[in-house]
C-alpha positions in Angstrom: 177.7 185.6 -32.7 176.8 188.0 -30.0 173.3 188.5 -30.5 170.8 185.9 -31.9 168.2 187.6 -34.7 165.1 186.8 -32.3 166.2 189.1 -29.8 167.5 191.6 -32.1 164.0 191.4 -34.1 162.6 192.7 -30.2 164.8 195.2 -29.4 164.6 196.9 -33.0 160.5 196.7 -32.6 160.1 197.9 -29.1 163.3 199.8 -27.7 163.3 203.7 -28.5 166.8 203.5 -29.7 166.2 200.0 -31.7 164.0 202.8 -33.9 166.5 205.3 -34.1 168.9 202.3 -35.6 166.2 201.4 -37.9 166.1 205.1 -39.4 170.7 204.8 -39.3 170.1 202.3 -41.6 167.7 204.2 -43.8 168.2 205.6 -47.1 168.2 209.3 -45.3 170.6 207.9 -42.3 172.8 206.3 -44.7 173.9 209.8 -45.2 175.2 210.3 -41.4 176.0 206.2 -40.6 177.4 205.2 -44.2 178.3 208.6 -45.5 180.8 207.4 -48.8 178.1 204.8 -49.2 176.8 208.2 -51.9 179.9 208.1 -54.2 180.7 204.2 -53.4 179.6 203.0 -57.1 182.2 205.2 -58.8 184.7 203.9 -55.8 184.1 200.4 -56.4 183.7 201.1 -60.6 180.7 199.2 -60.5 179.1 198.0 -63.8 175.9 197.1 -65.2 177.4 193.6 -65.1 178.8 193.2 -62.0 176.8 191.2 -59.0 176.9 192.8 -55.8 176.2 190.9 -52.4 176.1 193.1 -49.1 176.3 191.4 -46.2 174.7 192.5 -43.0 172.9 194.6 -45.2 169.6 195.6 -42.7 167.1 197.1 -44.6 169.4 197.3 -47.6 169.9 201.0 -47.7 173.7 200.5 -49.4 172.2 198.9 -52.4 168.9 200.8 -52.4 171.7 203.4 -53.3 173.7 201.5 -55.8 170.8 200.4 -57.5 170.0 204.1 -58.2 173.2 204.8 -59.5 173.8 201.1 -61.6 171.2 199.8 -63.5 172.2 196.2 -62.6 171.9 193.8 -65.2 171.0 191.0 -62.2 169.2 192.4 -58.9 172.0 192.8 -56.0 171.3 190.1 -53.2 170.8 191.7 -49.3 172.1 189.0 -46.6 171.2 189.8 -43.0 170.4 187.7 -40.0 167.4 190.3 -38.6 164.3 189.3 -40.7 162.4 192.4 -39.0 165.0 194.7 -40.8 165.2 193.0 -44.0 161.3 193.1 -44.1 161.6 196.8 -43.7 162.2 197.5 -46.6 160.5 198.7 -49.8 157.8 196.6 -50.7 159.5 196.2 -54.3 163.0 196.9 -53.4 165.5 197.0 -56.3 167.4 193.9 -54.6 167.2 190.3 -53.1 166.8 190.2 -49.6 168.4 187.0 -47.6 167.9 185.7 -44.1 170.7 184.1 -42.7 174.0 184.2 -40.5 177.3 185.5 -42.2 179.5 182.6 -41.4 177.2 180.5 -43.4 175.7 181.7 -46.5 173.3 179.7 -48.6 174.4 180.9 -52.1 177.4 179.4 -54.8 180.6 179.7 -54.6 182.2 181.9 -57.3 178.9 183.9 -57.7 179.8 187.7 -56.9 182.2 189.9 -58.5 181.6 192.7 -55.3 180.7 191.9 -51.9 180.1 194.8 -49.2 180.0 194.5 -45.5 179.3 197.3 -42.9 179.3 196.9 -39.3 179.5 193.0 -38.9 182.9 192.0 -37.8 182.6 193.5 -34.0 179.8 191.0 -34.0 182.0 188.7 -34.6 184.2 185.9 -32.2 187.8 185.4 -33.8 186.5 182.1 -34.8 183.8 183.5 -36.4 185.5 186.4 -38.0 187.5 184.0 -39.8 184.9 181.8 -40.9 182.9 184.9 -42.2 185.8 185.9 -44.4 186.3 182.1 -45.6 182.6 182.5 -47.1 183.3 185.3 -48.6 185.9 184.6 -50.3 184.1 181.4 -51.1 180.9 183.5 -53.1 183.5 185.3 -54.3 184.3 185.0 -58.5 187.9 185.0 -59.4 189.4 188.4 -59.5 186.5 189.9 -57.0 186.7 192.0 -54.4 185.1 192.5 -51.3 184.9 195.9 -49.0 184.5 196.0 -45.1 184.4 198.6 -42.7 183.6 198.7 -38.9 184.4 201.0 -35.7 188.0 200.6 -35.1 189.5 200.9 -31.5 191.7 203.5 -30.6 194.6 203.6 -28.0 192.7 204.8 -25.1 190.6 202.7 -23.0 188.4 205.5 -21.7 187.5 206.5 -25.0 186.8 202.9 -26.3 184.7 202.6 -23.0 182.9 205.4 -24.5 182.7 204.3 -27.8 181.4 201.2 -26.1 178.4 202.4 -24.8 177.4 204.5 -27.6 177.5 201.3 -29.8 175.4 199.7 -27.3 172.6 202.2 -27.3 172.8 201.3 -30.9 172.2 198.3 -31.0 175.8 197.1 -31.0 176.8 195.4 -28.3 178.8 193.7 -26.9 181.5 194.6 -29.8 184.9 193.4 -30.5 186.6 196.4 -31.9 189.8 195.2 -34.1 192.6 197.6 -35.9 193.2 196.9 -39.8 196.2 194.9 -39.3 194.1 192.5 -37.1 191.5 192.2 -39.6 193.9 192.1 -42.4 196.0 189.2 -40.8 192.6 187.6 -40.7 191.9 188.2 -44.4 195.4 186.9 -45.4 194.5 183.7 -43.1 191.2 183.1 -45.1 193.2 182.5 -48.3 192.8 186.2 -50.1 195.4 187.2 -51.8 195.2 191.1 -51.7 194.8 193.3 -48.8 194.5 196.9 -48.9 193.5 200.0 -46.5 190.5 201.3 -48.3 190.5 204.8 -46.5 187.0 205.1 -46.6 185.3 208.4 -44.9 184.1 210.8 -43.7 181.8 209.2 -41.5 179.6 211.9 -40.0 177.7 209.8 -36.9 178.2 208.7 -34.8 181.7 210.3 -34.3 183.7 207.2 -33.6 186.8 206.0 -35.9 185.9 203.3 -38.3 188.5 200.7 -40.1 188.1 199.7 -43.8 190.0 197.5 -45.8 189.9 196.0 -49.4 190.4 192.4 -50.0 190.8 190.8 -53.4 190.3 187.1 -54.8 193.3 186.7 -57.4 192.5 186.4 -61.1 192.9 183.2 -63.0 196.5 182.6 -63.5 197.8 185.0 -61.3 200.7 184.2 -59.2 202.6 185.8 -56.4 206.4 187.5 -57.4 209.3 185.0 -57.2 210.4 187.3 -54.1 207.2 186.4 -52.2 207.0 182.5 -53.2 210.5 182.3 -51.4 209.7 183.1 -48.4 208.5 181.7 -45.1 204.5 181.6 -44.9 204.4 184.4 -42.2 206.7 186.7 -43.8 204.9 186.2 -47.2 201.5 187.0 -46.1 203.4 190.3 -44.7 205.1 190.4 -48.2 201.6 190.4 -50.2 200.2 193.1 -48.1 203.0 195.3 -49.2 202.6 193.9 -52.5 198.9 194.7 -52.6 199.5 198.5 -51.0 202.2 199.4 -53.6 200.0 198.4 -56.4 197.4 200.1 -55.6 198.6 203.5 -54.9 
């Protein structure tokens, strides 16, 4: 991981800029940094059953807006590794809040229908990246789904140098910016069985080009097509992509 949680904790207490990411990952920033975090409950179809886990969740303003939009039968759990943020919050917020790192999370297997996860993945190493996704999928019940989104790279180097040193004024850096069909060939890798381009936007600030993707734990029962369970490994992780995308539309 690029940057441990004490010296985050620092920066976001001291640094002018480490304030103006604590008020991005406000309630009222949500609105420029997370903008379809507003209409993500009707998105996701959420339910007064369903339990939610966000992941690098800061000071939980995703489900501080979920939770006003689904009365959740059991409170949604906030993981992040930056205790100052999570202790930023509400005194009585509306959720669980979590310290700890996302390639190891202290909770049961099978125990989330919906996990959400915004901006962690450029902190991540490859090694790391795929670890994170193994846990999720882990917490993860049968049938759930998990949504990610990050800053995506785009096919000019000036421009990601750019992007670059915006994210790190933020807060974000150094960052490993990777397209969807890198992260999906990560997903597939971790063992889920659906991948999907989630399309999420707009985002309104700041103007950088994010990536979002859907990834899905299969059902009880369910199986790949004969097709796919013919083919070579490679070419069938290809296969349930397309499989996945054509479903879904």
């Amino acid at each position: 991981m690029t940057r441990g949680s004490t010296s985050f904790d620092r920066w976001l207490r001291a640094a002018p800029l480490g304030r103006l990411h604590s008020w991005l990952t406000s309630v009222p920033g949500a609105m420029a940094y997370n903008t379809p975090a507003f209409n993500l409950h009707e998105e996701l179809r959420l339910h007064a059953e369903n339990r939610v886990l966000d992941i690098g969740a800061g000071r939980g303003a995703l489900l501080q807006l979920l939770s006003s939009r689904v009365t959740f039968e059991q409170p949604p759990v906030a993981v992040d590794l930056s205790r100052e943020a999570l202790q930023s919050t509400d005194s009585k917020p509306a959720f669980e809040r979590l310290q700890a790192t996302p390639t190891s999370l202290p909770l049961a297997s099978e125990s989330f229908d919906v996990v959400t996860c915004g901006y962690v993945t450029q902190q991540l190493e490859d090694d790391e990246l795929l670890a994170f996704l193994r846990e999720v999928r882990r917490v993860l019940t049968l049938g759930g789904i998990a949504l990610v989104w990050d800053f995506a790279p785009t096919r000019s180097r000036p421009l990601n140098q750019w992007h670059d040193r915006v994210l790190s004024a933020l807060g974000k850096e150094p960052a490993i910016a990777r397209t969807y069909t890198t992260l999906s060939a990560y997903a597939l890798e971790a063992g889920f069985e659906w991948v999907s381009n989630a399309h999420l936007r707009p985002f309104l600030f700041p103007p950088i080009p994010r990536v979002s993707l859907i990834i899905g734990k299969a059902p009880l029962g369910w199986e790949p097509s004969e097709a796919v369970r013919d083919l070579t490994p490679d070419t069938q992780a290809r296969s349930l992509v397309a499989d996945v995308t054509r479903e879904t539309l």
